[in-house]
Chimera marker file (.cmm) of the C-alpha trace (Angstrom):
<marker_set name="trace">
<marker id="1" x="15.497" y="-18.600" z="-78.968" r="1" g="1" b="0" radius="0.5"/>
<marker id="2" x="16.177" y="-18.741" z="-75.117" r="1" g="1" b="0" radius="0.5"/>
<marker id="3" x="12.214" y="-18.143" z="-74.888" r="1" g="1" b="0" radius="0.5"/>
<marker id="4" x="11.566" y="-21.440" z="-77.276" r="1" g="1" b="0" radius="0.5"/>
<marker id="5" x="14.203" y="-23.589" z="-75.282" r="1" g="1" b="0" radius="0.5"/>
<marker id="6" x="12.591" y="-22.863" z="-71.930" r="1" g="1" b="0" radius="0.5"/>
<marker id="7" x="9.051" y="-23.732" z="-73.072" r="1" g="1" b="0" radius="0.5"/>
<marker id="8" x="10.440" y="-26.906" z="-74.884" r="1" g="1" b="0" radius="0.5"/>
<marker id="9" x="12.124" y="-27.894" z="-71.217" r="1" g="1" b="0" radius="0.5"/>
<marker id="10" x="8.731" y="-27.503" z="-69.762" r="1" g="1" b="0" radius="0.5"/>
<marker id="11" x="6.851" y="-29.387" z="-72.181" r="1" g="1" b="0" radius="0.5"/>
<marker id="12" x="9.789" y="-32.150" z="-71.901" r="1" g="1" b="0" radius="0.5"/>
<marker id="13" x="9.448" y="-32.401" z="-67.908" r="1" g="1" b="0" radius="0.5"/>
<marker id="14" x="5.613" y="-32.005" z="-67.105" r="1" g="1" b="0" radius="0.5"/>
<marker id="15" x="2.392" y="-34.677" z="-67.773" r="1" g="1" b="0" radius="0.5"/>
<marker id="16" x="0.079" y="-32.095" z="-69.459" r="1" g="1" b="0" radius="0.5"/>
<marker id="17" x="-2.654" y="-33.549" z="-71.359" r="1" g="1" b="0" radius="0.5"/>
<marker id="18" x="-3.810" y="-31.023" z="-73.811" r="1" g="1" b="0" radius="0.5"/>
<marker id="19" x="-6.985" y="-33.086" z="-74.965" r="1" g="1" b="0" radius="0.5"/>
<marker id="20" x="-10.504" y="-31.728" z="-73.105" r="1" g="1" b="0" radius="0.5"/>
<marker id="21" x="-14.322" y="-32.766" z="-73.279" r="1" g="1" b="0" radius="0.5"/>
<marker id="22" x="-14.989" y="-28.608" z="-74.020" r="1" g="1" b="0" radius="0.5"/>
<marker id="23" x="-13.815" y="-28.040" z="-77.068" r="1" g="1" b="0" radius="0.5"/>
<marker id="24" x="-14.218" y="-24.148" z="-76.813" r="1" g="1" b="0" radius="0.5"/>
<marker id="25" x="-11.584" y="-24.291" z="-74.292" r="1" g="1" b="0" radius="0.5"/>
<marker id="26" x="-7.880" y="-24.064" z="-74.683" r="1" g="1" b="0" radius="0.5"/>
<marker id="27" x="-4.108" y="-24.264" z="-73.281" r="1" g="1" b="0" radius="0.5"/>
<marker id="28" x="-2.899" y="-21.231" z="-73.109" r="1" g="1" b="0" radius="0.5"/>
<marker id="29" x="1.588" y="-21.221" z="-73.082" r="1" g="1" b="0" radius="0.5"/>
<marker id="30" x="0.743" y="-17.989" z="-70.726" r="1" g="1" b="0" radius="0.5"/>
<marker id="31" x="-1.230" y="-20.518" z="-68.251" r="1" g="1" b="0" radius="0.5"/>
<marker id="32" x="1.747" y="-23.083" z="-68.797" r="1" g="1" b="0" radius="0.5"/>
<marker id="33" x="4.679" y="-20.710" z="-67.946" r="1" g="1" b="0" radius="0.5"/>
<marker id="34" x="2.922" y="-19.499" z="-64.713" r="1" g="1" b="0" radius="0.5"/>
<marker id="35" x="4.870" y="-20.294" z="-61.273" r="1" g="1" b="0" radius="0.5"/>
<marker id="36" x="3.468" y="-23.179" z="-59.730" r="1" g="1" b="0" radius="0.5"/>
<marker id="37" x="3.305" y="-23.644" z="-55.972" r="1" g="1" b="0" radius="0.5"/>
<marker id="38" x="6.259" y="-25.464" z="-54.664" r="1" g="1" b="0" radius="0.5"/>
<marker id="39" x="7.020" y="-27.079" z="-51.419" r="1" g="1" b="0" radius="0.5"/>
<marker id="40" x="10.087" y="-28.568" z="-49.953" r="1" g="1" b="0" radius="0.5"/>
<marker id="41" x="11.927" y="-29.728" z="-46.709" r="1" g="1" b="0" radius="0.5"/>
<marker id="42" x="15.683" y="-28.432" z="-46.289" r="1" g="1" b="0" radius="0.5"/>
<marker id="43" x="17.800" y="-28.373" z="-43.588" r="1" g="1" b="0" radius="0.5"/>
<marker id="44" x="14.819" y="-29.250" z="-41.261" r="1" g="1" b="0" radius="0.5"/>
<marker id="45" x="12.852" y="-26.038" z="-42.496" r="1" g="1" b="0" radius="0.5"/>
<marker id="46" x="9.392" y="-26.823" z="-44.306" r="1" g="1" b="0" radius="0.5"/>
<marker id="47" x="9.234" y="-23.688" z="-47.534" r="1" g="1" b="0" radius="0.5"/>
<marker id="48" x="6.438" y="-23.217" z="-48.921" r="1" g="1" b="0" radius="0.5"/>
<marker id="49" x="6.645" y="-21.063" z="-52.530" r="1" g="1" b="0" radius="0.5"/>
<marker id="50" x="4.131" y="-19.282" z="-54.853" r="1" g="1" b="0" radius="0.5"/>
<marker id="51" x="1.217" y="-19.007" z="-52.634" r="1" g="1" b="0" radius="0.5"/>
<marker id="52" x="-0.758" y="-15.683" z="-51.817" r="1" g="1" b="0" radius="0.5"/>
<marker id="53" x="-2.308" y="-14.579" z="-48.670" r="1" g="1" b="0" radius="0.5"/>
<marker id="54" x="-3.588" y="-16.777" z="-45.483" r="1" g="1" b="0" radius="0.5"/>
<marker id="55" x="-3.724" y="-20.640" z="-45.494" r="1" g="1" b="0" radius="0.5"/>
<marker id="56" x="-3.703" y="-23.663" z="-43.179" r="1" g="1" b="0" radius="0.5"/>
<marker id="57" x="-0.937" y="-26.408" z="-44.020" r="1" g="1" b="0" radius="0.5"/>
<marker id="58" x="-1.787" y="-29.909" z="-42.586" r="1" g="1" b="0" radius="0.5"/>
<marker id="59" x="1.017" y="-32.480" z="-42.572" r="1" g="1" b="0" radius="0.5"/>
<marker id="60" x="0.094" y="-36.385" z="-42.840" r="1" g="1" b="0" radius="0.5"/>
<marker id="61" x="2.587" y="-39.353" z="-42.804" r="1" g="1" b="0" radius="0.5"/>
<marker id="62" x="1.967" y="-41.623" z="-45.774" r="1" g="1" b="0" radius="0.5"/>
<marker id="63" x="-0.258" y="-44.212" z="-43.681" r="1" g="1" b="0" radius="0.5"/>
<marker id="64" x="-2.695" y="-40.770" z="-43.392" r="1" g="1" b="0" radius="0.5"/>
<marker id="65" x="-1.453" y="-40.275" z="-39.727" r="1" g="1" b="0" radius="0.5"/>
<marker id="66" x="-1.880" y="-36.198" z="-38.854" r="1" g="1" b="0" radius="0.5"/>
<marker id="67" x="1.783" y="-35.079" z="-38.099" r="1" g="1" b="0" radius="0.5"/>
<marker id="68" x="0.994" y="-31.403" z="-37.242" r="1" g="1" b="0" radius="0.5"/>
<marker id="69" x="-0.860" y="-28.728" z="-38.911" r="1" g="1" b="0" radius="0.5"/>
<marker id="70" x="-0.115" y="-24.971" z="-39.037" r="1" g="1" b="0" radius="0.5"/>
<marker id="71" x="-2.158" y="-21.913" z="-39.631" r="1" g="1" b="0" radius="0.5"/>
<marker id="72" x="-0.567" y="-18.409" z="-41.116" r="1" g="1" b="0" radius="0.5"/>
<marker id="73" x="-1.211" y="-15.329" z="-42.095" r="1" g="1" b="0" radius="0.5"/>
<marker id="74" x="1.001" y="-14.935" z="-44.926" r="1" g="1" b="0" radius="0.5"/>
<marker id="75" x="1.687" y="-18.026" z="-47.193" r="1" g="1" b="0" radius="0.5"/>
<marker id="76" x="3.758" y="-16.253" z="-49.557" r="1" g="1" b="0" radius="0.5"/>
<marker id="77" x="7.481" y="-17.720" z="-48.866" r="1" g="1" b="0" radius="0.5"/>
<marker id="78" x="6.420" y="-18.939" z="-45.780" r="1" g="1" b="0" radius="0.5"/>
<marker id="79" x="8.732" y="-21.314" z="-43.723" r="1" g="1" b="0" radius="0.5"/>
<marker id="80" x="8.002" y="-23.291" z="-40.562" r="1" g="1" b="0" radius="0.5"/>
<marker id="81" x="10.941" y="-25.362" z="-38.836" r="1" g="1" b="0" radius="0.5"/>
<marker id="82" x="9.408" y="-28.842" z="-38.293" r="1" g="1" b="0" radius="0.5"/>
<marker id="83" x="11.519" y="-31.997" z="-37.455" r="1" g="1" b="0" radius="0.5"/>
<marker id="84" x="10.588" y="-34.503" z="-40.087" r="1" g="1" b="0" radius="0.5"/>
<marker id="85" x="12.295" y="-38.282" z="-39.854" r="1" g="1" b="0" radius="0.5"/>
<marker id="86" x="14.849" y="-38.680" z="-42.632" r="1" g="1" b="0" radius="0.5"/>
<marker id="87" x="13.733" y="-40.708" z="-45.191" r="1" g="1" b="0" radius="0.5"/>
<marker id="88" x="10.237" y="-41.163" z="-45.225" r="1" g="1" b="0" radius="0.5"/>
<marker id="89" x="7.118" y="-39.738" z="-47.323" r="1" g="1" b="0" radius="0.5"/>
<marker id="90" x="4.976" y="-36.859" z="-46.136" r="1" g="1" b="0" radius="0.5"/>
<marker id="91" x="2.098" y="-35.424" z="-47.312" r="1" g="1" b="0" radius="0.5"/>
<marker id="92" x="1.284" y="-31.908" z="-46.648" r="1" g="1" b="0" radius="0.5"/>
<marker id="93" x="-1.981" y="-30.509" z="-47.702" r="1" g="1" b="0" radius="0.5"/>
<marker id="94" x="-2.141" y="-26.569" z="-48.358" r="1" g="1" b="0" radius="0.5"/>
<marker id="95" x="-5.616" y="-24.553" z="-47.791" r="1" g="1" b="0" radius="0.5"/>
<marker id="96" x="-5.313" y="-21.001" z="-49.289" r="1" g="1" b="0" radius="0.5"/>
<marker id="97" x="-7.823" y="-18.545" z="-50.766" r="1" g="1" b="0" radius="0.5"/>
<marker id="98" x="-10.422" y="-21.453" z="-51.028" r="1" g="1" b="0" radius="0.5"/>
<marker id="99" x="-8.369" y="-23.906" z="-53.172" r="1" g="1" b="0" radius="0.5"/>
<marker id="100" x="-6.653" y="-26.795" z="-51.988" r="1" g="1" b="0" radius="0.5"/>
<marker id="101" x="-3.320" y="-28.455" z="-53.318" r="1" g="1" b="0" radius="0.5"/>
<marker id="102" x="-1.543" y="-31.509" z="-51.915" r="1" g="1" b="0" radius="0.5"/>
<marker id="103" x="1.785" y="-31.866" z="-52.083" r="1" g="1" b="0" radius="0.5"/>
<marker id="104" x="4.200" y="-35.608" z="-51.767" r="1" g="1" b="0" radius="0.5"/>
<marker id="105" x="7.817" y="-35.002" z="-50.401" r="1" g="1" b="0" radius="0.5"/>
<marker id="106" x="10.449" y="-37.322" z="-49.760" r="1" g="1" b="0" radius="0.5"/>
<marker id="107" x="13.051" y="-36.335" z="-46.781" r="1" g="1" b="0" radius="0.5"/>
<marker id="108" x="16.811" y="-37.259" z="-47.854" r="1" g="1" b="0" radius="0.5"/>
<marker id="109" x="18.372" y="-39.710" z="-45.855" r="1" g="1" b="0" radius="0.5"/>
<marker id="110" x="21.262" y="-38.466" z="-43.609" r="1" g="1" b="0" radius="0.5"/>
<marker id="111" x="25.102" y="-39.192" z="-44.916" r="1" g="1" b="0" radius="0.5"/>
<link id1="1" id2="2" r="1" g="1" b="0" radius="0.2"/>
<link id1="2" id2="3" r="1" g="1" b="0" radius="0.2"/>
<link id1="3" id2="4" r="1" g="1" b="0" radius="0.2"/>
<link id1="4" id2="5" r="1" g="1" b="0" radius="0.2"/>
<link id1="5" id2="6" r="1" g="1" b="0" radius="0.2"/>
<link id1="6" id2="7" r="1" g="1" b="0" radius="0.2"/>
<link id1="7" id2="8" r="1" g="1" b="0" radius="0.2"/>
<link id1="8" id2="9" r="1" g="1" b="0" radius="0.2"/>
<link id1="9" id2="10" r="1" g="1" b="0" radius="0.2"/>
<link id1="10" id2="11" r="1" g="1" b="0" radius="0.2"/>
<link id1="11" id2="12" r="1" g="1" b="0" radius="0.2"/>
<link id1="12" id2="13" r="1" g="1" b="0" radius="0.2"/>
<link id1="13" id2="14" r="1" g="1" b="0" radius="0.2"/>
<link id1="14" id2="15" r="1" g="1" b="0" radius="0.2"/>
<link id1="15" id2="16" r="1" g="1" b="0" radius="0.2"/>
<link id1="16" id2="17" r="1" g="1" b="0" radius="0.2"/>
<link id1="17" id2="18" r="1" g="1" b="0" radius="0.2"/>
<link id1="18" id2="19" r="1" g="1" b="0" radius="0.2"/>
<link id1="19" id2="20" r="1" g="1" b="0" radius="0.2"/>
<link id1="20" id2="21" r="1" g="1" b="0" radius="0.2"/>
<link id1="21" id2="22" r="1" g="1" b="0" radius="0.2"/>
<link id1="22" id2="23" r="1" g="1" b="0" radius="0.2"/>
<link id1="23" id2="24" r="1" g="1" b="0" radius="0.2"/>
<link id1="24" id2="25" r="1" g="1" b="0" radius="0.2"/>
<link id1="25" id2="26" r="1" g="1" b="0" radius="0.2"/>
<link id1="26" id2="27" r="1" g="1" b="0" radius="0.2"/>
<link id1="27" id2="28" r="1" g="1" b="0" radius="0.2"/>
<link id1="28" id2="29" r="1" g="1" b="0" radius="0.2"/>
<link id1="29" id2="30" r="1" g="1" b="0" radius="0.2"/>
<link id1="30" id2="31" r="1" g="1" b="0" radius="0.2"/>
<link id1="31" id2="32" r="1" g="1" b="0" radius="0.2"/>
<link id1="32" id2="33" r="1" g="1" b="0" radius="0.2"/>
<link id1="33" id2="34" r="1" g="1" b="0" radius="0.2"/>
<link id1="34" id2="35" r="1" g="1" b="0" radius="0.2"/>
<link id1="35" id2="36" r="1" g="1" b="0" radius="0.2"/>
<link id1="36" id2="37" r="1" g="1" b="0" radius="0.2"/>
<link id1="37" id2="38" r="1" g="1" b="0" radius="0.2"/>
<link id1="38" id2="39" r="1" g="1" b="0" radius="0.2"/>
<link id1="39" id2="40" r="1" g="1" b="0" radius="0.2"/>
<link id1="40" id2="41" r="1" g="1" b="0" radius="0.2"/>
<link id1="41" id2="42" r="1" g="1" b="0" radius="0.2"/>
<link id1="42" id2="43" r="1" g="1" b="0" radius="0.2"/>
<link id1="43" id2="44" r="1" g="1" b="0" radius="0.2"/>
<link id1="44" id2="45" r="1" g="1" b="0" radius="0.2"/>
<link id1="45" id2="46" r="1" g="1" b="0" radius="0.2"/>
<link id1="46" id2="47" r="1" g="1" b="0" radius="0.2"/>
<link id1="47" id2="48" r="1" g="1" b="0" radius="0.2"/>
<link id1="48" id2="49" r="1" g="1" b="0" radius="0.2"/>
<link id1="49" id2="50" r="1" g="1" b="0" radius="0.2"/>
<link id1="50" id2="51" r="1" g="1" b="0" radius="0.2"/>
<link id1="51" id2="52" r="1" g="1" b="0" radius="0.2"/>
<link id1="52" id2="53" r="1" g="1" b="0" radius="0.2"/>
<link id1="53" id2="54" r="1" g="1" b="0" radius="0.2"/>
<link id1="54" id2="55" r="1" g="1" b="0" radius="0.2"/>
<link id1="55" id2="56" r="1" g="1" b="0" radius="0.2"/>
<link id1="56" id2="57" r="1" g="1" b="0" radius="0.2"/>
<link id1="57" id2="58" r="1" g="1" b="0" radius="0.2"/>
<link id1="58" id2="59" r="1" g="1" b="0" radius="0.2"/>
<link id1="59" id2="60" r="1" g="1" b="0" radius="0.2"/>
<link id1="60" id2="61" r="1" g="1" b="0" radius="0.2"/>
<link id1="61" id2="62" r="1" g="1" b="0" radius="0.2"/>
<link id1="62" id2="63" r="1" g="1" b="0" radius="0.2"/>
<link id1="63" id2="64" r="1" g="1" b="0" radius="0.2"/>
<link id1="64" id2="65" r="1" g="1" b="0" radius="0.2"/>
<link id1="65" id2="66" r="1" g="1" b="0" radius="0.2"/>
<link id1="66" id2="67" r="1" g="1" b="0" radius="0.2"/>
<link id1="67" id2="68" r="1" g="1" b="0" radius="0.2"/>
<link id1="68" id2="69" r="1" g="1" b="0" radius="0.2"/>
<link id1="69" id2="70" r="1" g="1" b="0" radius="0.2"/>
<link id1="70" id2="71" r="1" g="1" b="0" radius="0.2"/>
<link id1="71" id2="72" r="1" g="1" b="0" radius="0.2"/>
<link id1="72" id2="73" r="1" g="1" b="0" radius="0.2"/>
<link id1="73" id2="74" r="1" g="1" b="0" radius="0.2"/>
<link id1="74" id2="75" r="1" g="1" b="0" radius="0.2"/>
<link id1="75" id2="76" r="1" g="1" b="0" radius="0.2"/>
<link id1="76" id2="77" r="1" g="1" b="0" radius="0.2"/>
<link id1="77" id2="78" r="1" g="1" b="0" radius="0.2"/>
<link id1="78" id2="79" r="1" g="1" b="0" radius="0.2"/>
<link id1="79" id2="80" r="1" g="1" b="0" radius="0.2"/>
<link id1="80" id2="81" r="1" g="1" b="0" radius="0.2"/>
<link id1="81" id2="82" r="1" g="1" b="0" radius="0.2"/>
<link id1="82" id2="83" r="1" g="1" b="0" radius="0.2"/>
<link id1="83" id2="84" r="1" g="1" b="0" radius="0.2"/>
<link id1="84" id2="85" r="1" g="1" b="0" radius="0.2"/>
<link id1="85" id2="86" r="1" g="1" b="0" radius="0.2"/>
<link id1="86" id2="87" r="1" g="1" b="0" radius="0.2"/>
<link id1="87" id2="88" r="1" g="1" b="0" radius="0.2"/>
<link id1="88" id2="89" r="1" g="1" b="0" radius="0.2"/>
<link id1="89" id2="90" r="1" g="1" b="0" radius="0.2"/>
<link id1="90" id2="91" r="1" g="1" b="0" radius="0.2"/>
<link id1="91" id2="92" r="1" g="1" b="0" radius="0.2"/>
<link id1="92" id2="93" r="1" g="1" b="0" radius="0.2"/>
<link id1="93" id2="94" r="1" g="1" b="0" radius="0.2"/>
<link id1="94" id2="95" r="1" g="1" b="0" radius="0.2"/>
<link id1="95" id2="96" r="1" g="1" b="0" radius="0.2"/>
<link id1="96" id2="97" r="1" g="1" b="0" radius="0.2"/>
<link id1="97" id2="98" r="1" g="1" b="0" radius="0.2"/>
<link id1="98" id2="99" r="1" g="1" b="0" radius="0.2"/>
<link id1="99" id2="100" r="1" g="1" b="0" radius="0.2"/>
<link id1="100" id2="101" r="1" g="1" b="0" radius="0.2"/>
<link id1="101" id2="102" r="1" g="1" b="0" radius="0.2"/>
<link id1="102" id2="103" r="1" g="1" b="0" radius="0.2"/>
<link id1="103" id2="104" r="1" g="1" b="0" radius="0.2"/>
<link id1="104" id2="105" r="1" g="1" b="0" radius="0.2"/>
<link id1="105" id2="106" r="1" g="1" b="0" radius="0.2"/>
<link id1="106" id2="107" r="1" g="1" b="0" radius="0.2"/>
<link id1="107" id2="108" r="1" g="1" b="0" radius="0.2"/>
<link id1="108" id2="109" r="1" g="1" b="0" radius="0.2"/>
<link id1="109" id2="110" r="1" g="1" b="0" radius="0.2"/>
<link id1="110" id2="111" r="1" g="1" b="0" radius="0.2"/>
</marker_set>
């Protein structure tokens, strides 16, 4: 039951379109209920979740203006203190193990 609920919640909160031009290949739930990479700014920290191995993070302000980039060893809960403007979009662009994801965050306004 629990296992049903949290793949419903899933469904309910992602865009996946199930339709492809190959009909030999499918959706798998297994492929659907894999971690996705996740990053976030907290506390003026920059995490970076659910990557393996070495990578090279670039960060870009929403005009496309390079902020900073970073190079590690270890991607794999990585964190990086970086003083972002509160506020404001970022995009930061992740290069590990030859695949590329880009990422949009939004920094909270101060209180």
């Amino acid at each position: 039951m629990i296992k049903k609920l949290a793949l419903f919640l899933i469904l309910l909160s992602t865009d996946l379109v199930f339709a492809t031009s190959d009909s030999t290949s499918s959706l798998s739930i297994e492929a659907i209920l894999q971690e996705q990479p996740l990053v976030y700014y907290q506390d003026g920290f920059l995490y970076f979740e659910g990557f393996d191995g070495p990578g090279f993070i670039e960060i870009y302000s929403i005009i496309g203006n390079k902020i900073t980039e970073i190079s590690t060893q270890e991607l794999n809960e990585f964190k990086s203190s970086i003083s972002l403007e509160s506020g404001h979009m970022y995009i930061i662009r992740v290069n590990s193990n030859r695949e590329i994801k880009t990422f949009k965050i939004v920094t909270s306004q101060g209180l």
